[in-house]
C-alpha positions as CSV (number, residue, x, y, z in Angstrom):
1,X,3.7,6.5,33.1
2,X,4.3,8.0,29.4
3,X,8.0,9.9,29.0
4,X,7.4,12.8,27.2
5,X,10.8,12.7,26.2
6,X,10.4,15.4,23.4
7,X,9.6,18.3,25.9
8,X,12.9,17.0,28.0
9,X,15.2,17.5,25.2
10,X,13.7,20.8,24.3
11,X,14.5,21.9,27.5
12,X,18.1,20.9,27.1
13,X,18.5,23.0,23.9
14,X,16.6,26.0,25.7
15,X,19.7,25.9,28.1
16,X,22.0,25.5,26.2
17,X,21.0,28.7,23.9
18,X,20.8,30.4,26.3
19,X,23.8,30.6,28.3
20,X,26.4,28.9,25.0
21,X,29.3,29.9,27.2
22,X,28.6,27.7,29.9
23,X,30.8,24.4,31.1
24,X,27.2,21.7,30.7
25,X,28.0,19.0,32.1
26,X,26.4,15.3,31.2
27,X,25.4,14.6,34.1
28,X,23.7,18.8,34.7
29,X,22.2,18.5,31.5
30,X,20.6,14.8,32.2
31,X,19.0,16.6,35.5
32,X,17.5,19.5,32.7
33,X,16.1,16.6,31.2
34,X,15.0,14.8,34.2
35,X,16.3,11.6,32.7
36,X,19.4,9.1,34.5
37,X,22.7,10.4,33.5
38,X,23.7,6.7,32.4
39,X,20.8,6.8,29.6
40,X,20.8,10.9,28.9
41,X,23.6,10.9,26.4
42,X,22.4,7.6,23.9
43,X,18.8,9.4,24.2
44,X,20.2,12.9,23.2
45,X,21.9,11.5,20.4
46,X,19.6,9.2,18.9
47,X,16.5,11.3,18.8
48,X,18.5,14.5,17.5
49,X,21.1,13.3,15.3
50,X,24.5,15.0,17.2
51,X,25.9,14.3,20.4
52,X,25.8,16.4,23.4
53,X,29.1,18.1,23.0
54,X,28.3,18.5,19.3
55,X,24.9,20.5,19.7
56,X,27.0,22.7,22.6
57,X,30.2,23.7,20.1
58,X,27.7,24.2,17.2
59,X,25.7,26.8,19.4
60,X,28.7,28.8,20.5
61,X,30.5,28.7,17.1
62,X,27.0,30.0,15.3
63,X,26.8,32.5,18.3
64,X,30.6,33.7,17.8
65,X,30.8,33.7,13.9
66,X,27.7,36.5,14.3
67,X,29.2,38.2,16.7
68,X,32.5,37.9,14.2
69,X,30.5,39.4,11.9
70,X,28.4,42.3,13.4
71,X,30.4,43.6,16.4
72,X,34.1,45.3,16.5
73,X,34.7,43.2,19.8
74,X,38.1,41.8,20.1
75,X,38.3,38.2,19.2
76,X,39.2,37.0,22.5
77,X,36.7,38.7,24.3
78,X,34.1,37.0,21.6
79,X,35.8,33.9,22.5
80,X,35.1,33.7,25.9
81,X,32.1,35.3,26.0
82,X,31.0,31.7,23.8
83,X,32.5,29.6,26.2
84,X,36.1,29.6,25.0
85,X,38.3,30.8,28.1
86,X,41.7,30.6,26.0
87,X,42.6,31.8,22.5
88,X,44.0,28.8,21.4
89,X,41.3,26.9,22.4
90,X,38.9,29.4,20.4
91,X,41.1,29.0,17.6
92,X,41.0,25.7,17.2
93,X,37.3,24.9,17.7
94,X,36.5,27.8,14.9
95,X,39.0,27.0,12.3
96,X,37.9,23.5,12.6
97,X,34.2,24.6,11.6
98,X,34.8,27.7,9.4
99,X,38.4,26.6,7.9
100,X,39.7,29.6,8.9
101,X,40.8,31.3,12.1
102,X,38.3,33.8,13.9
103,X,40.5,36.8,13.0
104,X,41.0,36.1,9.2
105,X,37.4,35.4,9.5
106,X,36.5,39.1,10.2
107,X,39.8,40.5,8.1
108,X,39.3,38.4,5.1
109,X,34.9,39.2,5.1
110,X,34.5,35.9,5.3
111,X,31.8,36.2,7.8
112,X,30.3,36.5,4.1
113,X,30.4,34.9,0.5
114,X,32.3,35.8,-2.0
115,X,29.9,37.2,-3.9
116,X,28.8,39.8,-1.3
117,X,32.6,40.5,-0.7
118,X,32.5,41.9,-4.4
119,X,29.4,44.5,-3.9
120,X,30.4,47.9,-4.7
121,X,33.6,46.4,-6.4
122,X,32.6,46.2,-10.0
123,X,28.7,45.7,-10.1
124,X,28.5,42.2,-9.3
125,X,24.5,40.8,-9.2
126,X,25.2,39.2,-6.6
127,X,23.1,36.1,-6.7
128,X,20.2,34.7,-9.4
129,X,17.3,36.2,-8.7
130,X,14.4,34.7,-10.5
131,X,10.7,35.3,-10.8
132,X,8.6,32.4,-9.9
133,X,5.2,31.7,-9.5
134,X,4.6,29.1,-5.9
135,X,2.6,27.2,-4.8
136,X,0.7,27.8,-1.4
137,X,2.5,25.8,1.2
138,X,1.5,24.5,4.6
139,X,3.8,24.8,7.3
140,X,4.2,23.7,10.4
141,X,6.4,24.6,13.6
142,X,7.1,26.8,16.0
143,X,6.7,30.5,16.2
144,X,10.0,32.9,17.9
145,X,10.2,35.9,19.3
146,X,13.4,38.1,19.8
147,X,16.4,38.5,17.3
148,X,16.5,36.7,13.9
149,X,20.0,35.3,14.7
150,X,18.5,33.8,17.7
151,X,16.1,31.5,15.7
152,X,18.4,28.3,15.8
153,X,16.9,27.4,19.2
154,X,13.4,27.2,18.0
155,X,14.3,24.8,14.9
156,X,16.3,22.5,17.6
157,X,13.3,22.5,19.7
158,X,11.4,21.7,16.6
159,X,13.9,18.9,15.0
160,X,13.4,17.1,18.5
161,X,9.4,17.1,18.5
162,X,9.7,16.0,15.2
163,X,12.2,13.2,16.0
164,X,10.2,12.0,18.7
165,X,7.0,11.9,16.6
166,X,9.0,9.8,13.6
167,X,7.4,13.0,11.6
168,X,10.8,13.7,9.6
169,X,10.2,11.1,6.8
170,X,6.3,13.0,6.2
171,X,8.5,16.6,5.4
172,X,9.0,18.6,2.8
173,X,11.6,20.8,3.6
174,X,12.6,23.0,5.8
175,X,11.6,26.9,6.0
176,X,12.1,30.6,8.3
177,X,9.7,32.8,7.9
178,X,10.1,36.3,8.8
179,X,7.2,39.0,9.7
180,X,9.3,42.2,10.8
181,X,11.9,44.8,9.5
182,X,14.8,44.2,11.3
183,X,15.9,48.1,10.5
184,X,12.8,49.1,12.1
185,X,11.9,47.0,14.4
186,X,13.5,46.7,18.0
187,X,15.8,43.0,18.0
188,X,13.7,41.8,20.8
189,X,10.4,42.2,19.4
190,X,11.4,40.6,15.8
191,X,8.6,37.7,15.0
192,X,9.4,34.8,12.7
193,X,8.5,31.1,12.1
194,X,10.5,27.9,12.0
195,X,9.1,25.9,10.3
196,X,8.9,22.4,7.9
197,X,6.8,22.1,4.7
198,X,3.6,19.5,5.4
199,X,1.6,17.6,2.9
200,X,-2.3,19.4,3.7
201,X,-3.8,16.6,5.0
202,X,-1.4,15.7,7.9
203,X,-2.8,16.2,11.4
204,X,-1.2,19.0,13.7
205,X,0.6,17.7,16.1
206,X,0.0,18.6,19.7
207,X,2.4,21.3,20.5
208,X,3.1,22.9,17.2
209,X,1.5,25.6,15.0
210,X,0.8,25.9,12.0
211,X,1.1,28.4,9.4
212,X,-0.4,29.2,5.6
213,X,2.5,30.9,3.1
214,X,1.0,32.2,0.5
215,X,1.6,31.5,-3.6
216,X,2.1,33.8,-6.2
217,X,4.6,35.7,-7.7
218,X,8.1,35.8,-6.1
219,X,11.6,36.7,-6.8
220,X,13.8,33.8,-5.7
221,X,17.3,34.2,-4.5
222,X,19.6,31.4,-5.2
223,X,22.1,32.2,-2.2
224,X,25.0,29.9,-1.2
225,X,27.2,30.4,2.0
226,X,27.2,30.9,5.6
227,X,23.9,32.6,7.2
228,X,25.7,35.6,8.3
229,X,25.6,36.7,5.2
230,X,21.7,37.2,5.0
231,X,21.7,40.5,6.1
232,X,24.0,42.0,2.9
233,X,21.4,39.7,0.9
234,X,18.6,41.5,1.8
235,X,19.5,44.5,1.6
236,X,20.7,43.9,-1.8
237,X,17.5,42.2,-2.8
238,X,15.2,44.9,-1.3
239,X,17.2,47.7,-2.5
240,X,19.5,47.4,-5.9
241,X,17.6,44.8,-7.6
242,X,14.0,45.6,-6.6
243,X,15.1,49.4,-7.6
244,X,16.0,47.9,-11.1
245,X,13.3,45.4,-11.3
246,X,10.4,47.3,-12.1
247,X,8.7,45.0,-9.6
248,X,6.4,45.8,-6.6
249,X,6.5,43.8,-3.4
250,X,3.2,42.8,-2.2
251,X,2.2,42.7,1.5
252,X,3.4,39.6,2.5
253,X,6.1,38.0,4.7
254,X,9.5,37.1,3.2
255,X,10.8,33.7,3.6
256,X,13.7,31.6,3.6
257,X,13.8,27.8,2.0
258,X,16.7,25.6,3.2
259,X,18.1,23.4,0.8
260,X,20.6,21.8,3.1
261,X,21.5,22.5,6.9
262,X,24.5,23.4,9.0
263,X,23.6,20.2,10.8
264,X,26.4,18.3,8.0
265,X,27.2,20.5,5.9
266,X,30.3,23.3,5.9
267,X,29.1,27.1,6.1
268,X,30.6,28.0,2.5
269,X,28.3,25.4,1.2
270,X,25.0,26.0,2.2
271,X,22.4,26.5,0.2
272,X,19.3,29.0,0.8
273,X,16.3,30.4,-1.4
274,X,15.3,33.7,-0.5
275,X,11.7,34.3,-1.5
276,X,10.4,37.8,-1.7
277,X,6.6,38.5,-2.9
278,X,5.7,40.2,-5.9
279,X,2.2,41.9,-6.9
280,X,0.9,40.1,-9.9
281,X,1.4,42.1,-12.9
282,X,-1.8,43.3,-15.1
Protein backbone atom coordinates (compact mmCIF):
# COMPACT_ATOMS: atom_id res chain seq x y z
CA UNK A 1 0.00 0.00 0.00
CA UNK A 2 1.29 3.65 -1.16
CA UNK A 3 1.52 6.34 2.02
CA UNK A 4 0.27 9.39 0.73
CA UNK A 5 2.11 11.02 3.25
CA UNK A 6 1.71 14.51 1.78
CA UNK A 7 -2.16 14.70 2.33
CA UNK A 8 -1.34 13.46 6.13
CA UNK A 9 0.83 16.32 6.96
CA UNK A 10 -1.60 18.72 5.39
CA UNK A 11 -3.96 17.64 7.60
CA UNK A 12 -1.79 18.28 10.52
CA UNK A 13 -1.24 21.96 9.47
CA UNK A 14 -5.19 22.28 8.76
CA UNK A 15 -5.42 21.64 12.62
CA UNK A 16 -3.25 23.30 13.73
CA UNK A 17 -4.50 26.72 11.93
CA UNK A 18 -7.27 26.27 12.98
CA UNK A 19 -7.48 26.01 16.56
CA UNK A 20 -3.41 27.83 17.25
CA UNK A 21 -4.43 27.94 20.88
CA UNK A 22 -4.71 24.47 21.38
CA UNK A 23 -2.30 22.05 23.76
CA UNK A 24 -1.35 19.40 20.31
CA UNK A 25 0.01 16.88 21.50
CA UNK A 26 2.75 14.38 19.53
CA UNK A 27 1.12 11.75 19.99
CA UNK A 28 -2.87 13.67 18.94
CA UNK A 29 -1.24 15.11 16.08
CA UNK A 30 0.45 11.61 14.82
CA UNK A 31 -3.41 10.21 15.07
CA UNK A 32 -4.34 13.56 12.53
CA UNK A 33 -1.88 12.04 10.48
CA UNK A 34 -2.70 8.56 10.87
CA UNK A 35 0.94 7.71 11.17
CA UNK A 36 2.74 5.76 14.65
CA UNK A 37 3.55 8.30 17.12
CA UNK A 38 7.29 6.81 17.39
CA UNK A 39 7.86 7.79 13.53
CA UNK A 40 5.27 11.11 13.30
CA UNK A 41 7.78 13.61 14.64
CA UNK A 42 11.24 12.56 12.24
CA UNK A 43 8.47 12.51 9.33
CA UNK A 44 6.98 16.00 10.24
CA UNK A 45 10.32 17.38 10.41
CA UNK A 46 12.05 16.08 7.51
CA UNK A 47 9.51 16.63 4.87
CA UNK A 48 8.69 20.30 6.20
CA UNK A 49 11.84 21.75 7.38
CA UNK A 50 10.66 22.71 11.31
CA UNK A 51 9.67 20.61 13.99
CA UNK A 52 6.34 20.07 15.40
CA UNK A 53 6.50 22.56 18.18
CA UNK A 54 8.11 24.94 15.84
CA UNK A 55 5.29 25.00 13.06
CA UNK A 56 2.71 25.34 16.39
CA UNK A 57 4.58 28.58 18.09
CA UNK A 58 5.07 30.12 14.50
CA UNK A 59 1.19 29.79 13.90
CA UNK A 60 0.12 31.42 17.15
CA UNK A 61 2.83 34.06 17.14
CA UNK A 62 1.83 35.12 13.31
CA UNK A 63 -1.92 34.82 14.64
CA UNK A 64 -1.12 37.14 17.82
CA UNK A 65 1.29 39.76 16.14
CA UNK A 66 -2.07 40.41 13.72
CA UNK A 67 -4.16 40.54 16.24
CA UNK A 68 -1.31 42.97 17.93
CA UNK A 69 -1.74 44.94 15.16
CA UNK A 70 -5.43 45.29 14.13
CA UNK A 71 -7.47 44.82 17.38
CA UNK A 72 -7.53 47.11 20.71
CA UNK A 73 -7.76 43.64 22.77
CA UNK A 74 -5.75 43.61 25.79
CA UNK A 75 -2.52 41.75 25.38
CA UNK A 76 -3.34 39.02 27.77
CA UNK A 77 -6.43 38.28 26.43
CA UNK A 78 -4.58 38.03 22.83
CA UNK A 79 -2.23 35.81 24.53
CA UNK A 80 -4.39 33.27 25.58
CA UNK A 81 -6.61 33.35 23.00
CA UNK A 82 -3.15 32.00 20.83
CA UNK A 83 -2.50 29.45 23.21
CA UNK A 84 -0.53 31.27 25.89
CA UNK A 85 -2.54 30.80 29.30
CA UNK A 86 0.08 33.04 31.27
CA UNK A 87 1.67 36.49 30.48
CA UNK A 88 4.90 35.60 31.11
CA UNK A 89 4.78 32.74 29.08
CA UNK A 90 3.28 35.07 26.11
CA UNK A 91 6.03 37.33 26.76
CA UNK A 92 8.66 35.20 26.35
CA UNK A 93 7.63 33.27 23.28
CA UNK A 94 6.95 36.79 21.44
CA UNK A 95 9.89 38.73 22.41
CA UNK A 96 11.84 35.76 21.40
CA UNK A 97 10.40 36.06 17.74
CA UNK A 98 9.73 39.81 17.32
CA UNK A 99 12.66 41.07 19.83
CA UNK A 100 10.38 42.94 21.54
CA UNK A 101 7.59 42.32 24.09
CA UNK A 102 3.84 42.13 22.83
CA UNK A 103 2.92 45.49 24.47
CA UNK A 104 5.90 47.57 23.05
CA UNK A 105 5.02 45.82 19.96
CA UNK A 106 1.58 47.64 19.66
CA UNK A 107 2.96 51.03 21.67
CA UNK A 108 6.15 51.40 19.75
CA UNK A 109 3.96 50.53 15.88
CA UNK A 110 6.17 48.03 15.53
CA UNK A 111 3.52 45.74 14.33
CA UNK A 112 4.92 47.96 11.29
CA UNK A 113 8.29 49.24 9.61
CA UNK A 114 9.82 52.09 10.18
CA UNK A 115 9.04 53.46 7.20
CA UNK A 116 5.26 53.29 7.57
CA UNK A 117 5.71 54.51 11.26
CA UNK A 118 6.94 57.89 9.43
CA UNK A 119 3.66 58.38 7.12
CA UNK A 120 1.96 61.58 7.76
CA UNK A 121 5.22 62.68 9.70
CA UNK A 122 7.14 64.58 7.10
CA UNK A 123 6.20 63.04 3.66
CA UNK A 124 8.19 60.02 3.71
CA UNK A 125 7.79 57.76 0.07
CA UNK A 126 7.57 55.19 1.85
CA UNK A 127 9.12 52.45 -0.17
CA UNK A 128 10.77 52.35 -3.97
CA UNK A 129 8.34 52.04 -6.18
CA UNK A 130 9.40 51.29 -9.65
CA UNK A 131 7.87 50.77 -13.07
CA UNK A 132 8.73 47.44 -14.63
CA UNK A 133 7.79 45.68 -17.48
CA UNK A 134 7.29 41.32 -16.43
CA UNK A 135 7.30 38.72 -17.73
CA UNK A 136 4.20 36.31 -17.88
CA UNK A 137 4.68 33.78 -15.08
CA UNK A 138 3.20 30.34 -14.49
CA UNK A 139 2.23 29.46 -11.20
CA UNK A 140 1.35 26.84 -9.46
CA UNK A 141 -0.49 26.02 -5.94
CA UNK A 142 -3.26 26.26 -4.07
CA UNK A 143 -6.16 28.52 -4.18
CA UNK A 144 -7.79 30.09 -0.39
CA UNK A 145 -10.68 31.32 0.52
CA UNK A 146 -11.46 33.48 3.71
CA UNK A 147 -9.22 36.32 5.18
CA UNK A 148 -5.84 37.34 3.64
CA UNK A 149 -4.11 36.92 7.00
CA UNK A 150 -5.39 33.50 7.02
CA UNK A 151 -3.33 32.43 3.90
CA UNK A 152 -0.27 30.86 5.82
CA UNK A 153 -2.18 27.62 6.06
CA UNK A 154 -2.51 27.15 2.45
CA UNK A 155 1.35 27.85 1.60
CA UNK A 156 2.11 25.15 4.60
CA UNK A 157 -0.21 22.78 2.87
CA UNK A 158 1.62 23.68 -0.25
CA UNK A 159 5.39 23.57 1.08
CA UNK A 160 4.47 19.83 2.26
CA UNK A 161 3.05 18.65 -1.34
CA UNK A 162 5.93 20.11 -2.62
CA UNK A 163 8.39 18.47 -0.16
CA UNK A 164 6.91 15.20 -0.77
CA UNK A 165 7.10 15.55 -4.54
CA UNK A 166 11.14 16.71 -4.26
CA UNK A 167 9.45 19.61 -6.46
CA UNK A 168 11.30 22.48 -4.39
CA UNK A 169 14.70 22.37 -6.29
CA UNK A 170 12.28 22.90 -9.95
CA UNK A 171 10.91 26.58 -8.20
CA UNK A 172 11.21 29.82 -8.92
CA UNK A 173 10.09 31.57 -6.14
CA UNK A 174 7.50 32.01 -4.15
CA UNK A 175 4.22 34.20 -4.77
CA UNK A 176 0.35 35.42 -3.13
CA UNK A 177 -1.81 36.45 -5.39
CA UNK A 178 -4.80 38.44 -4.35
CA UNK A 179 -8.25 38.78 -6.41
CA UNK A 180 -10.47 40.95 -4.00
CA UNK A 181 -10.65 44.40 -2.17
CA UNK A 182 -10.35 43.70 1.24
CA UNK A 183 -12.28 47.32 1.96
CA UNK A 184 -15.04 45.99 0.06
CA UNK A 185 -15.22 42.69 0.27
CA UNK A 186 -16.56 40.70 3.32
CA UNK A 187 -13.09 38.81 5.17
CA UNK A 188 -14.66 35.57 4.59
CA UNK A 189 -15.26 35.70 0.99
CA UNK A 190 -11.65 37.21 0.17
CA UNK A 191 -10.00 34.93 -2.81
CA UNK A 192 -6.28 34.62 -3.27
CA UNK A 193 -3.57 32.20 -4.56
CA UNK A 194 -0.49 30.69 -2.91
CA UNK A 195 1.52 29.99 -5.03
CA UNK A 196 5.42 29.01 -6.47
CA UNK A 197 6.73 30.28 -9.85
CA UNK A 198 7.10 27.03 -12.49
CA UNK A 199 9.31 26.69 -15.49
CA UNK A 200 6.15 26.20 -18.44
CA UNK A 201 6.87 22.94 -19.29
CA UNK A 202 6.61 21.18 -15.85
CA UNK A 203 3.71 18.86 -15.46
CA UNK A 204 0.87 19.78 -12.87
CA UNK A 205 0.96 17.84 -10.23
CA UNK A 206 -2.01 15.89 -9.03
CA UNK A 207 -3.64 18.04 -6.40
CA UNK A 208 -2.57 21.50 -7.20
CA UNK A 209 -3.76 24.35 -9.59
CA UNK A 210 -2.43 26.31 -11.62
CA UNK A 211 -2.52 29.79 -12.46
CA UNK A 212 -1.37 32.35 -15.47
CA UNK A 213 -0.08 36.04 -14.05
CA UNK A 214 0.01 38.15 -16.52
CA UNK A 215 3.20 40.57 -17.92
CA UNK A 216 3.25 44.01 -18.57
CA UNK A 217 3.67 47.07 -16.96
CA UNK A 218 3.75 47.19 -13.12
CA UNK A 219 4.77 49.32 -10.36
CA UNK A 220 7.00 47.30 -7.96
CA UNK A 221 7.23 47.89 -4.32
CA UNK A 222 10.48 47.16 -2.70
CA UNK A 223 8.92 46.49 0.91
CA UNK A 224 11.00 45.16 3.84
CA UNK A 225 9.48 44.08 7.29
CA UNK A 226 7.05 42.11 8.96
CA UNK A 227 3.69 41.17 6.85
CA UNK A 228 1.47 43.09 9.11
CA UNK A 229 2.50 45.94 7.63
CA UNK A 230 0.90 45.09 4.13
CA UNK A 231 -2.13 46.70 4.75
CA UNK A 232 -0.51 50.54 5.34
CA UNK A 233 1.44 49.46 2.04
CA UNK A 234 -1.33 49.25 0.03
CA UNK A 235 -3.10 51.76 0.87
CA UNK A 236 -0.23 53.94 0.32
CA UNK A 237 0.56 52.38 -3.02
CA UNK A 238 -3.16 52.50 -4.28
CA UNK A 239 -3.76 55.91 -2.96
CA UNK A 240 -0.75 58.56 -2.51
CA UNK A 241 1.55 57.33 -5.09
CA UNK A 242 -0.92 56.11 -7.73
CA UNK A 243 -2.68 59.73 -7.10
CA UNK A 244 0.86 61.25 -7.95
CA UNK A 245 1.77 58.88 -10.61
CA UNK A 246 -0.12 59.79 -13.44
CA UNK A 247 -0.56 55.97 -13.86
CA UNK A 248 -3.74 53.87 -14.50
CA UNK A 249 -4.16 50.48 -13.01
CA UNK A 250 -5.32 47.95 -15.34
CA UNK A 251 -7.78 45.18 -14.59
CA UNK A 252 -5.69 42.70 -13.13
CA UNK A 253 -4.93 41.07 -9.84
CA UNK A 254 -2.22 42.42 -7.49
CA UNK A 255 0.45 40.19 -6.33
CA UNK A 256 3.02 39.70 -3.85
CA UNK A 257 6.73 38.17 -4.70
CA UNK A 258 8.61 36.73 -1.62
CA UNK A 259 12.07 37.21 -1.61
CA UNK A 260 12.77 35.46 1.63
CA UNK A 261 10.29 33.68 4.20
CA UNK A 262 9.48 33.83 7.84
CA UNK A 263 10.35 30.23 7.81
CA UNK A 264 14.44 31.58 8.82
CA UNK A 265 14.33 34.69 8.69
CA UNK A 266 13.39 37.64 11.55
CA UNK A 267 10.09 39.77 10.73
CA UNK A 268 12.21 43.20 10.45
CA UNK A 269 13.99 41.52 7.66
CA UNK A 270 11.83 40.30 5.27
CA UNK A 271 11.71 41.13 2.08
CA UNK A 272 8.45 41.46 -0.34
CA UNK A 273 7.76 42.92 -3.91
CA UNK A 274 4.48 44.34 -4.24
CA UNK A 275 3.40 44.28 -7.84
CA UNK A 276 0.57 46.41 -9.04
CA UNK A 277 -0.61 46.48 -12.83
CA UNK A 278 -0.36 49.36 -14.98
CA UNK A 279 -2.12 50.11 -18.47
CA UNK A 280 0.51 50.39 -21.15
CA UNK A 281 1.01 53.94 -21.98
CA UNK A 282 0.31 55.16 -25.74
Amino acid sequence: MTVDYKARLKRVYAAIHDDPAREHSLDELADVAALSRFHFHRVFAAMTGETVSEAVRRVRLNRAAHALARSDAPVAAVGRACGYPNAASFTRAFRAAYGVAPGEFRKAGQALPLKLRTIGQGGHSMFPVTITNEAPRRAIGLPHAGPYMQIGAAYDQLSAELASLDLWPQTRGLVGVYFDDPSIVAPEALRSFAGVIVDADLPLPAGLDELAIAGGRYARMAFKGPYTGFGLAYEWLFGDWLAASGEAMRDAPSWEFYLNTPMNTAPEDLRTDILLPLEDRA
